[in-house]
C-alpha positions in Angstrom: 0.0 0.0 0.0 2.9 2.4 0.6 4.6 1.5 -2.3 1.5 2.6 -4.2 0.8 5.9 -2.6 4.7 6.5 -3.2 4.3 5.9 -7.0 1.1 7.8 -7.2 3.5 10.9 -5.7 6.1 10.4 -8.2 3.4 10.1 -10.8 1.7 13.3 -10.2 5.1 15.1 -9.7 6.8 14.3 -13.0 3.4 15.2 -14.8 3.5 18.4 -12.6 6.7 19.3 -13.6 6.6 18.0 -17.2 3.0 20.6 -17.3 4.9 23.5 -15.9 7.7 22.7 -18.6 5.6 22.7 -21.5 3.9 25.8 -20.3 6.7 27.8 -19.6 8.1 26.5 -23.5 4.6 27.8 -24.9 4.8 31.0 -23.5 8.6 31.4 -24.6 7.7 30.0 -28.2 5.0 33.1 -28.3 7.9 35.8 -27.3 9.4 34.2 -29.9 6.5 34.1 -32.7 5.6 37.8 -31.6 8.6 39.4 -31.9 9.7 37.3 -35.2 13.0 36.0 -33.9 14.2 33.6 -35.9 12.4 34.3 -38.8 9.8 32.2 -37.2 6.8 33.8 -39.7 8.6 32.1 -43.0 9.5 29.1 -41.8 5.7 28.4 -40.8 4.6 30.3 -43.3 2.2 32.6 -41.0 0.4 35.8 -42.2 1.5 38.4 -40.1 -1.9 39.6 -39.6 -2.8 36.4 -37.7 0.6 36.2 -35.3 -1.8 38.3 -33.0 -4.7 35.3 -32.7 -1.9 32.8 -32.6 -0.3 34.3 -29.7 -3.6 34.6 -27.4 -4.6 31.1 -28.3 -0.8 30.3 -27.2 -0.7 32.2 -24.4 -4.0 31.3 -23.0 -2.7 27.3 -23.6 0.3 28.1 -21.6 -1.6 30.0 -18.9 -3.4 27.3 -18.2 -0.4 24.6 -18.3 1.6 26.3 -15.7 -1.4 26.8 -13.5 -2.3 22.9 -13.7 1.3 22.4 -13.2 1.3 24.5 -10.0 -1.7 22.6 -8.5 -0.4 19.1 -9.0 2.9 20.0 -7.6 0.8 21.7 -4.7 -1.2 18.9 -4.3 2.5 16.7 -4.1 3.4 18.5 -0.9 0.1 18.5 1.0 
């Protein structure tokens, strides 16, 4: 039964953590697409009138990656 609980805890960290990753990446990858580094428009081949729709729906994603993130890694060390 111990062994169980203790898995369960290592399970929900690692998807914390890997939630709080991917969120922080997605947030970073709309700095990125915003601001045109890279030349990140071309190689997607994005209108530039639509980088502003593609960074709320990004941002919003990430937004609410970290925040699961944060309450599973809350919920770890309760």
């Amino acid at each position: 039964m111990i062994s169980s609980m203790k898995g369960r805890k290592l399970l929900i960290g690692f998807i914390g953590v890997t939630q709080e990753a991917i969120g922080v990446l997605t947030i970073v990858f709309c700095y990125v697409l915003y601001y045109n580094l890279f030349d990140v428009l071309n190689w997607l081949n994005i209108a530039a009138e639509h980088v502003a729709l593609y960074v709320l729906i990004l941002s919003v994603f990430g937004f609410v990656f970290i925040i699961s993130g944060f309450f599973l890694i809350r919920e770890l060390l309760e």
